[in-house]
C-alpha positions in Angstrom: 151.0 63.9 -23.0 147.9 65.5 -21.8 144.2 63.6 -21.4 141.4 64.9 -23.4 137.9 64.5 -23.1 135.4 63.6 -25.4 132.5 61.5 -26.4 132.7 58.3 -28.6 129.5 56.8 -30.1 128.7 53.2 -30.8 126.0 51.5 -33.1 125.6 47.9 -32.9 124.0 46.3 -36.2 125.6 42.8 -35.4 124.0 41.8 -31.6 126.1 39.4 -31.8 129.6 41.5 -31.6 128.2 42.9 -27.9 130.3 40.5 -25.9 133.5 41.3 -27.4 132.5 45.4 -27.2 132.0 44.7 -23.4 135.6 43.1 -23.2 137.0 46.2 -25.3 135.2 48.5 -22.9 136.2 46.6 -20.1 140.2 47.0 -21.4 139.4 50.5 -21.5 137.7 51.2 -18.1 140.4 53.2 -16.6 139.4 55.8 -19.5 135.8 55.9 -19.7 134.1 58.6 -17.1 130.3 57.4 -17.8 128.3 54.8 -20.4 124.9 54.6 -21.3 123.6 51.9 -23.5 119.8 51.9 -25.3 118.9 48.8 -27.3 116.2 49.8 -30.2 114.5 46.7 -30.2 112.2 48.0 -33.3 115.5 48.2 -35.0 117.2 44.9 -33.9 120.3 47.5 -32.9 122.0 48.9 -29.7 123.7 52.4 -29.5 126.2 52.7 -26.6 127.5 56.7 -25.9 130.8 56.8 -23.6 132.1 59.8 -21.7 135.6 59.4 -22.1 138.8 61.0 -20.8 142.4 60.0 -21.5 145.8 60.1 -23.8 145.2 59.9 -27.8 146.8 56.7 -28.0 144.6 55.6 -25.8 141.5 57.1 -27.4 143.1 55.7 -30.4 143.3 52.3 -29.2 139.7 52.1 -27.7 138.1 53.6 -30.9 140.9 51.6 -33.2 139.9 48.2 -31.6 136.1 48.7 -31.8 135.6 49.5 -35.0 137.5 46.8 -36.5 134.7 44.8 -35.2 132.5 43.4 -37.6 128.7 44.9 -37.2 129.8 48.3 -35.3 130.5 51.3 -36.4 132.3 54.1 -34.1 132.5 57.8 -34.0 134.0 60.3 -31.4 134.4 64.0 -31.2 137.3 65.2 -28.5 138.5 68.7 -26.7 141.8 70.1 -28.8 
């Protein structure tokens, strides 16, 4: 299966859910190519953007396991 590359996006309304993003991310290491992370203090919320490259079950699982935590929502756009 061939790796595709993409971008995923990650807003963080629950501060409290940023440990268990890091250990997702952290799972997911081997697929992400570059992260940048702002927190919007004015907002109480953090947005995280990845650069990502890998299989789509591995995609898949990354986005899959982050947004089924409470207070994040995820979104990603990928090469065909």
């Amino acid at each position: 299966m061939s790796n595709r590359l993409g971008v995923v996006g990650i807003v963080i309304e629950d501060l409290e859910a940023v440990p268990r993003i890091n250990q997702v991310l952290s799972d997911h290491s081997d697929i992400i190519v570059g992260r940048m992370g702002l927190p919007y203090r004015q907002r109480g919320i953090s947005v995280i953007s990845l650069i990502v490259d890998g299989s789509t079950d591995e995609l898949g699982s990354l986005t899959g396991r982050l947004g089924a935590i409470p207070g994040t929502k995820v979104k990603s756009a990928l090469t065909k």
